[in-house]
Rosetta silent file (secondary structure, phi, psi, omega in degrees, C-alpha in Angstrom):
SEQUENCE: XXXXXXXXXXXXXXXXXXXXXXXXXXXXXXXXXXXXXXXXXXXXXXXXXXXXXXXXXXXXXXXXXXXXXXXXX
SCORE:     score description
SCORE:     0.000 S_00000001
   1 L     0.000  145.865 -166.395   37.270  -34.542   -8.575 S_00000001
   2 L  -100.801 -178.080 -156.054   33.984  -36.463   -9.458 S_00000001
   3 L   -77.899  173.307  164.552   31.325  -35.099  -12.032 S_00000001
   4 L  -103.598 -177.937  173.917   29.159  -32.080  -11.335 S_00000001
   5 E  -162.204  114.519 -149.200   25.798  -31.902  -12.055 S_00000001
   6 E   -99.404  175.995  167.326   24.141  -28.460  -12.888 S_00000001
   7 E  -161.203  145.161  136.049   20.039  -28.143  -12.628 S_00000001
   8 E   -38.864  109.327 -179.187   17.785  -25.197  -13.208 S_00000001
   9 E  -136.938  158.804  162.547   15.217  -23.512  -11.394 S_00000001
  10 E   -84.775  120.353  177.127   12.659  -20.730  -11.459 S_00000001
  11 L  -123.797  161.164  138.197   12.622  -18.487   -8.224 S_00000001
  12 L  -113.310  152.352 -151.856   10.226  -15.442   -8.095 S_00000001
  13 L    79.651   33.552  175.947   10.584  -12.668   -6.379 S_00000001
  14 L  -111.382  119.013 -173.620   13.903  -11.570   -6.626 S_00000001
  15 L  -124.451  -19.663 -154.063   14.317   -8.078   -7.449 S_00000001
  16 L  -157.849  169.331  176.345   17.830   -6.967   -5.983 S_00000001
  17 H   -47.657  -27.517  164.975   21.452   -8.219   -4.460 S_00000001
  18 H   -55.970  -56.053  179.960   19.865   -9.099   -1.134 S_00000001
  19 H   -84.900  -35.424  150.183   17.867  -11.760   -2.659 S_00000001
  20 H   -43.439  -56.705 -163.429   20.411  -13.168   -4.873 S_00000001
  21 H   -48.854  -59.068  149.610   22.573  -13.259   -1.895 S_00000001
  22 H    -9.990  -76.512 -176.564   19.470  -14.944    0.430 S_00000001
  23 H   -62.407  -39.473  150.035   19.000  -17.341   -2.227 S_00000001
  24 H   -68.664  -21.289 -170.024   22.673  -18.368   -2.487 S_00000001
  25 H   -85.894  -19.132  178.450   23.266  -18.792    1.186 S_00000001
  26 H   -93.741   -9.029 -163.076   20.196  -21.279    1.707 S_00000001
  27 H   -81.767  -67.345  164.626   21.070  -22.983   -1.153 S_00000001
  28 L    -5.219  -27.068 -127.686   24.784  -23.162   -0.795 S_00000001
  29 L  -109.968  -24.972 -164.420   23.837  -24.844    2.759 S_00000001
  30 L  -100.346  168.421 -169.031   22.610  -28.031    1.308 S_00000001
  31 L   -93.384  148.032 -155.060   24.683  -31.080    0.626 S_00000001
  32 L   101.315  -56.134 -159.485   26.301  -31.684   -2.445 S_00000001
  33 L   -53.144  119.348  173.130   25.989  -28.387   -3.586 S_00000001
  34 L  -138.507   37.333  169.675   28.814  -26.960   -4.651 S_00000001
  35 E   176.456  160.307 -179.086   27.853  -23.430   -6.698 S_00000001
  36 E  -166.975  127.788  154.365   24.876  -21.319   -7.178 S_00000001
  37 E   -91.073  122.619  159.483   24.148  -18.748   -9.849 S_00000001
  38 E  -112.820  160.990  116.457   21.516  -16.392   -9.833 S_00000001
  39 E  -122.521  130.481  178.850   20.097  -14.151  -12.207 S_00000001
  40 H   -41.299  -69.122 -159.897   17.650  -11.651  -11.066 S_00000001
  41 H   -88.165   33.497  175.937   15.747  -10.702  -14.034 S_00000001
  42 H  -127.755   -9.261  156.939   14.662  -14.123  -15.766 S_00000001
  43 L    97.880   20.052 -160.337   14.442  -15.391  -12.149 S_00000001
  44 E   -69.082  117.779 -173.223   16.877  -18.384  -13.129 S_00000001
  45 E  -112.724  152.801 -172.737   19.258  -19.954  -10.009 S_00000001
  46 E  -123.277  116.854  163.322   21.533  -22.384  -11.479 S_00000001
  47 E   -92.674  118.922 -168.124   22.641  -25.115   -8.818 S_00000001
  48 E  -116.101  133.975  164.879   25.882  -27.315   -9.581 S_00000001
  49 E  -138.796  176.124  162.415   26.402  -30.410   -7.160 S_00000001
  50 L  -126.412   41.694  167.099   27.796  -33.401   -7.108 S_00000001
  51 L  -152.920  163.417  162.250   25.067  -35.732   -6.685 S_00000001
  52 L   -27.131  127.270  160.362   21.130  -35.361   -8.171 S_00000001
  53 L   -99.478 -149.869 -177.312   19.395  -33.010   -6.169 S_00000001
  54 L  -110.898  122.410  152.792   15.875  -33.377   -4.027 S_00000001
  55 H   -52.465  -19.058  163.622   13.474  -30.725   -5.310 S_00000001
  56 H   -80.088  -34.263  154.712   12.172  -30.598   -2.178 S_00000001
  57 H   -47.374  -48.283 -175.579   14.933  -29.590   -0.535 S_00000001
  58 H   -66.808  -29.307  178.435   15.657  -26.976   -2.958 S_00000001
  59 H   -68.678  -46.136 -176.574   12.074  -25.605   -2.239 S_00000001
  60 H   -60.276  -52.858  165.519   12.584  -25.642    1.335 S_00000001
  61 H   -44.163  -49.335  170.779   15.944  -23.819    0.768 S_00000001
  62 H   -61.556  -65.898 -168.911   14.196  -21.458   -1.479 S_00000001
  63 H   -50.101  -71.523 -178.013   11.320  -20.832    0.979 S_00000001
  64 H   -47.454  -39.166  179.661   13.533  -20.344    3.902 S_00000001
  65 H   -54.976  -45.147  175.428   15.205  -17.359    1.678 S_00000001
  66 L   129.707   23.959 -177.678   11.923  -15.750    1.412 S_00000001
  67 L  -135.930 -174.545 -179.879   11.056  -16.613   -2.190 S_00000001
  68 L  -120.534  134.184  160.622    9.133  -19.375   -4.337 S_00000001
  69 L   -80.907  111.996 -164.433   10.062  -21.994   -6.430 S_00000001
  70 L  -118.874   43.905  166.996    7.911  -22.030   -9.340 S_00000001
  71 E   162.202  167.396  143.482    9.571  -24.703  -11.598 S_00000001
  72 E   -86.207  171.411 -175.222   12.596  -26.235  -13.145 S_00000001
  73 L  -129.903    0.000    0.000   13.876  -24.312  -16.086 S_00000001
């Protein structure tokens, strides 16, 4: 198996299991990706792939969920 690679983000607007859930399933969706953490109340999603990912993508991914990306952590 080849390396992972985790990265950090900031989502807002997450209050409950629906939106962790949201938030893994658009993420989940993109390529590479192969895990997603959330936690709700520091807003953190932790994405493991196995190549660098595009922050734009991840925004778009975010976006589509219904929430915002307001950073890297």
């Amino acid at each position: 198996m080849s390396d992972v690679l985790t990265t950090e983000y900031h989502v807002s607007g997450m209050t409950c299991s629906h939106c962790e859930n949201a938030v893994k399933e658009e993420v989940s969706a993109l390529d590479t990706v192969v895990g997603v953490q959330v936690d709700i109340p520091s807003g953190h999603v932790t994405v493991t792939s196995t190549t660098p990912l595009d922050d734009t993508r991840v925004r778009e991914a975010i976006v589509e969920a219904g929430y915002e990306l307001t950073g890297r952590a």
